[in-house]
N, C-alpha and C positions, 0 to 999 in steps of 0.2 A: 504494500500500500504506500503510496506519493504521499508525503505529508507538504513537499515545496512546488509549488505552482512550476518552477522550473524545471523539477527533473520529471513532475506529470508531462511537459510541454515536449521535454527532449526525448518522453520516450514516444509520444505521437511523431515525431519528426524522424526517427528511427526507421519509420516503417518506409520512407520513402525510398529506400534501397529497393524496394518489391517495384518500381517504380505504376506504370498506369497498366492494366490486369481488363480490357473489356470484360462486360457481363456483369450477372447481377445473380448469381449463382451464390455469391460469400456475399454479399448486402443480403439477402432475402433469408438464409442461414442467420446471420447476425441477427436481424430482425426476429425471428423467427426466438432465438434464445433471450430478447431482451422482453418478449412480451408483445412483439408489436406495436410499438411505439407509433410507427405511420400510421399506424387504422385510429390513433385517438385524437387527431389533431385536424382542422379545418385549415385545406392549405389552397395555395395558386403556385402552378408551377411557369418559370418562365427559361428560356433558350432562345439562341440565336448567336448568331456571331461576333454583332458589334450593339451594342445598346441595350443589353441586360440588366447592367446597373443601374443607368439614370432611368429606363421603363421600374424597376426596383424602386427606388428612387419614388417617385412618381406615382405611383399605388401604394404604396405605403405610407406615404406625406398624405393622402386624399383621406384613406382608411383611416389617419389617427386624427385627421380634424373634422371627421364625421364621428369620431369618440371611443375610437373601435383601439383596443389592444394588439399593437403587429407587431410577429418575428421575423428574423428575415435569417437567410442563411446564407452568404455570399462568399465569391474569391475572386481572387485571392485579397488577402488583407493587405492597406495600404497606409493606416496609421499603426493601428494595432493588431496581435494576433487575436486577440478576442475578439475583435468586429467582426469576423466569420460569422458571429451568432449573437444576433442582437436584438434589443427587443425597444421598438416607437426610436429605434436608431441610438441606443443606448447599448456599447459591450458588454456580453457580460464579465463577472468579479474572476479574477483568480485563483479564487476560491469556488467558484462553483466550476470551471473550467476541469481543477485539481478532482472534484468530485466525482465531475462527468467522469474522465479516464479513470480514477478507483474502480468504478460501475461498471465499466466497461471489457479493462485490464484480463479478466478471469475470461471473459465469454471469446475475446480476439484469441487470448495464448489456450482455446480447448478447439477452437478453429482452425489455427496452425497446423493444427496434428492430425486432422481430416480433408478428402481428398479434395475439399472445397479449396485449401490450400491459403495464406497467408492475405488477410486483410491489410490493403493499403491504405496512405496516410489517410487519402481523401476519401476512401470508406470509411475510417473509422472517424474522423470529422464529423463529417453527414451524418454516421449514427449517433455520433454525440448531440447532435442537433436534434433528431425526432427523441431520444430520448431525453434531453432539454425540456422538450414544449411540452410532451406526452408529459411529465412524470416533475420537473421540476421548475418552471414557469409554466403556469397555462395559461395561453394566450387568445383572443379571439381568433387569432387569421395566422395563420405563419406563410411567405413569400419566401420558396427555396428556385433561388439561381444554379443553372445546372455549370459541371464545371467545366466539361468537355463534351460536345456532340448532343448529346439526349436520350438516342435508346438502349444504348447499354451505361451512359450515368449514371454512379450509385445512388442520385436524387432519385432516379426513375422508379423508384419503390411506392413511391409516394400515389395517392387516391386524391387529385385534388378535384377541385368545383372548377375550375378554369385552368388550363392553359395558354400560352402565349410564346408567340415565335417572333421575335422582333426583325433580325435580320436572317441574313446570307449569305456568306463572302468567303473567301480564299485562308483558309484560316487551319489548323492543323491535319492536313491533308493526306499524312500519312499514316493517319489513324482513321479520318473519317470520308477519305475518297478522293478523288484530283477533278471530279465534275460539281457542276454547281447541283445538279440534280445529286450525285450522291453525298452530295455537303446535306441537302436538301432531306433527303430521305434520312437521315441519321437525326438530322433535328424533329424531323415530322414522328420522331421514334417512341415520343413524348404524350403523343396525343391517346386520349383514353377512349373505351366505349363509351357514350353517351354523352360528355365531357366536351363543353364547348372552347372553341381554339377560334381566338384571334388572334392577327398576324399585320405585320407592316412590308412583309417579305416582299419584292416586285419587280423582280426578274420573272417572268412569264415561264420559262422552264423550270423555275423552281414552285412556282404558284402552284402551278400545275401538279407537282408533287404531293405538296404539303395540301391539296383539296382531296386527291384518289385517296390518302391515308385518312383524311377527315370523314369523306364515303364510306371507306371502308371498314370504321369503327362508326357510324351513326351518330357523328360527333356534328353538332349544331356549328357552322361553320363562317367568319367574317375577316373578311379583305380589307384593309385602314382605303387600300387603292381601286378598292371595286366601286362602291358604294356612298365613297367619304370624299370631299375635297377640304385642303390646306388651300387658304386665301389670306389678301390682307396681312402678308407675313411684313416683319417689322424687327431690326435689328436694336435692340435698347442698349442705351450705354452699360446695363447692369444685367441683362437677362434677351431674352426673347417676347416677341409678342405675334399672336397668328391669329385668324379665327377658323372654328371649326365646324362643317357642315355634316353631319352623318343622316342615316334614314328616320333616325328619332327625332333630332334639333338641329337646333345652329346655335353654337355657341361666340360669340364674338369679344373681340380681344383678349381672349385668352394671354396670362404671362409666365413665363416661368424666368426662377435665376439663374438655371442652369445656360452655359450660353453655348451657339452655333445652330446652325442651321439644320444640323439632326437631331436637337433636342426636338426643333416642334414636331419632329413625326414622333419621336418619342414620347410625346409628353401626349399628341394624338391620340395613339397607340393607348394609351393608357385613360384617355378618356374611353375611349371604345369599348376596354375593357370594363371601364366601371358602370360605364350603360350595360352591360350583359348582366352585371350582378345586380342589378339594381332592378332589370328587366327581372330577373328570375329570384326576386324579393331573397335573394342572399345576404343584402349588405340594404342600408338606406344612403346614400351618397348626395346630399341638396346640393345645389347648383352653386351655393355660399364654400359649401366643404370641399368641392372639387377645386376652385378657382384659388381657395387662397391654400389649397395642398398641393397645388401646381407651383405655386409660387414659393413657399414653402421650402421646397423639396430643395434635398442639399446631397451629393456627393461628391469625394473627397478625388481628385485627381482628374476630374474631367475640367481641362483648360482652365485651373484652378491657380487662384494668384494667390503665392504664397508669399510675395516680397514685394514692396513698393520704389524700394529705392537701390537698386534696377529694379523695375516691373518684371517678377519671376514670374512663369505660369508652368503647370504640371498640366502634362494629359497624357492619358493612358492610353492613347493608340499605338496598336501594337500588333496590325497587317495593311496591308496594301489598301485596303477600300478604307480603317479607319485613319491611317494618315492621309490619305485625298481627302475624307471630310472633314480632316482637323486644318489641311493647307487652304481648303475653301474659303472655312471661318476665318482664318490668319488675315486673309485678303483682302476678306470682304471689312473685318473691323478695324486692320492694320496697314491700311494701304498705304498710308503716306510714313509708316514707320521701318526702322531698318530692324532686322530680326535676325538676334544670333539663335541659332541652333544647338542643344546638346543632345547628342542620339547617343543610345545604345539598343541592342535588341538585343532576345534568344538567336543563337545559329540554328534552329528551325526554322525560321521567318524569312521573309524571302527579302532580307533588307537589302539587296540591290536597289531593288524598284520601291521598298520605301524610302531612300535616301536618293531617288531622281525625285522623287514628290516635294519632296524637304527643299530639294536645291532650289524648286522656283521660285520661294520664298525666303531663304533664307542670304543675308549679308554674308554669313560664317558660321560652320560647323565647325564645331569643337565635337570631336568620339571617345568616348569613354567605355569605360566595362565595370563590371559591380560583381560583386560576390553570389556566386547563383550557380550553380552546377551546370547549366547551358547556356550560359552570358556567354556572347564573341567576344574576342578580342580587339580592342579598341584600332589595335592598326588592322588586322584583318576589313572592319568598318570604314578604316580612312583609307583604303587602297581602293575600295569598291566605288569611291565617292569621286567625281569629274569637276565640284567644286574646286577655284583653286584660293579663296580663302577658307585656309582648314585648318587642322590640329588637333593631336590625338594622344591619350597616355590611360595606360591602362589602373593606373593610382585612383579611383573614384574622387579622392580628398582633391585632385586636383579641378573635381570641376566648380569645389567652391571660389578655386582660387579665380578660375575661371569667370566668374561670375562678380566675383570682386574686384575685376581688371574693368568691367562695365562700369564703375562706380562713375559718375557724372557724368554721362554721354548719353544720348539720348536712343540708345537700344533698348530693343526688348528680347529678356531670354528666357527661350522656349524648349522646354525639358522633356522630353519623349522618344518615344521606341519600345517599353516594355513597361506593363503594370510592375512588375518584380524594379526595375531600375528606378522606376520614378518614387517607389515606397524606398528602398536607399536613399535616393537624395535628399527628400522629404527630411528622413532624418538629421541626414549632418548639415541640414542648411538650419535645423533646431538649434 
């Protein structure tokens, strides 16, 4: 038995040697020894490529200023490791973290020894989380973010009232296929019998996908791009503004603080959503509680300014399609400003082509690498790049230095490439 938060935490991080294990063979075993924790909780489950979090985000800012108690179960952490699992956007304590894995500990090491074979970190997270909400916070609603793909996610245990697919893009490829249709099919992998699934997904071959698997489980089924128009869109000094038309209402000016031009399908997406629950008297949601939980809603790394003096901002794109919509934003709100660059990515990541993205924007990349078992190497990054103001050191600590070379100039520096690197910087810029 863990009595110190830390050596509970070190030995969840243990398991990552087993490294990612498809299937739900050891989730369902697990489950199965802890009581079932998923069948006691009222949950939404959401997937997609790019805009999980701030859709997360976004339904659960709505849900807790309609009065409603929400958990949420997210990844990867980017302040702290307890924000995996948190409840109205509050981590939980150290102590119940330490308690969780006590609970646990016995039922992973009697799993081991059976031919279900060794539960992974991010199964044994996940279970700490249904048995969380099950058994030690009960909460109204709990919002479980999948971590990779969707049908063989260890989320995927889960019985919820909604699901939700937000995107679909080029994104770990050699687990979940090299087509947009098998990207497609592996998130549609999500969707339950009877369980209705809305989507902001709109690439046509992937639509297509994610509707035959909607069919084919009798899953009540809604397109943000069939049915809905985004109008009226409006870039705020502080957030967004759009308004939104679906087959219910028309909502107008909607705001939110999250900022860039894919927040308001997000944040879209998420009204859509809350008409479905509200349609099927799940949730009550007034038109006062969606707008100022829109506005509300806060998540930590998406084009997040963490410094004023240089203007620091953090975001967590981290493929091809979410750095084109972080270069969009840059553009459209930074056009008349010079923008240094700090990247690093995973050597999964096809950062070739997201550091052509980077370059049409940026004055100067600086590449760095961070502590991470699949972090590139900061020169491997600066040899890929055709930028020729650049610069590169694989010391992380240098890119504060970096950043403190900025001091009275009128740049802006822009931190991205990897959720894992931008949660680094984050801290030694504390």
């Amino acid at each position: 038995m863990f009595t110190a938060y830390q050596d509970a935490r070190s030995w969840i991080h243990g398991r990552l040697k087993f490294g990612v294990k498809p299937g739900l063979g050891r989730m369902k075993q697990l489950m199965a020894r802890l009581g079932h924790p998923e069948k006691k909780i009222r949950a939404f489950h959401v997937a997609g490529t790019n805009g999980k979090g701030s859709t997360v985000a976004f339904i659960r800012s709505m849900l807790q200023e309609a009065g409603y108690t929400v958990g949420t179960f997210t990844s990867p952490y980017i302040i702290t490791f307890n924000e995996r699992i948190s409840v109205n956007g509050i981590p939980i304590s150290d102590e119940e973290w330490t308690a969780l894995v006590n609970q646990m500990k016995p039922h992973v090491e009697a799993l081991d020894q059976t031919e279900y074979g060794q539960p992974t970190e991010f199964e044994i997270m996940t279970a700490c989380a249904f048995l969380y909400f099950a058994e030690f916070h009960k909460v109204d609603f709990v919002i479980f973010e999948t971590g990779l793909g969707g049908r063989f996610d260890s989320t995927n245990v889960v019985e919820p009232l909604l699901t939700v697919i937000t995107s679909i893009g080029h994104d770990h490829m050699n687990i979940l296929g090299n087509t947009i249709e098998e990207i497609a099919g592996e998130k549609a992998g999500i969707i339950k019998e009877g369980i209705p699934i809305v989507t902001a997904v709109t690439q046509p071959e992937a639509l297509q996908v994610i509707r035959h698997e909607a069919e084919r489980h009798a899953a009540p089924f809604q397109s943000l791009h069939d049915a809905c128009v985004i109008f009226n869109e409006e870039a705020l000094p502080a957030g967004e503004q759009f308004s939104f038309k679906t087959e219910e209402k028309c909502y107008e000016d909607i705001r939110t603080s999250l900022i860039g031009t894919h927040q308001r399908q997000n944040a879209a997406l998420s009204i859509l959503a809350a008409e479905w629950l509200n349609k099927e008297n799940i949730v009550h949601i007034s038109d006062e509680a969606l707008r100022s939980g829109l506005v509300k809603a806060a998540w930590p790394g998406r084009l997040e300014l963490v410094q004023e003096h240089p203007p620091v901002y953090l975001d967590g794109a981290h493929n091809e399609e979410g750095v084109e919509k972080l270069a969009e934003t840059m553009k459209q709100r930074f056009a008349n400003s010079r923008i240094s660059v700090v990247f690093s990515a995973l050597k999964d990541k096809p950062y070739q082509n997201m550091i052509k993205r980077l370059e049409t924007i940026a004055h100067a990349i600086h590449f760095a690498s961070f502590d991470f078992p699949r972090a590139s190497l900061a020169k491997d990054l600066y040899d890929a790049s055709e930028i020729s103001n650049k610069s590169w050191s694989e010391d992380p600590d240098d890119v504060i230095k970096f950043i403190e070379s900025k001091k009275g100039s009128n740049e802006i520096v822009l931190i991205t490439g990897s959720l894992y690197f931008i949660s680094d910087i984050r801290k030694r810029l504390k």
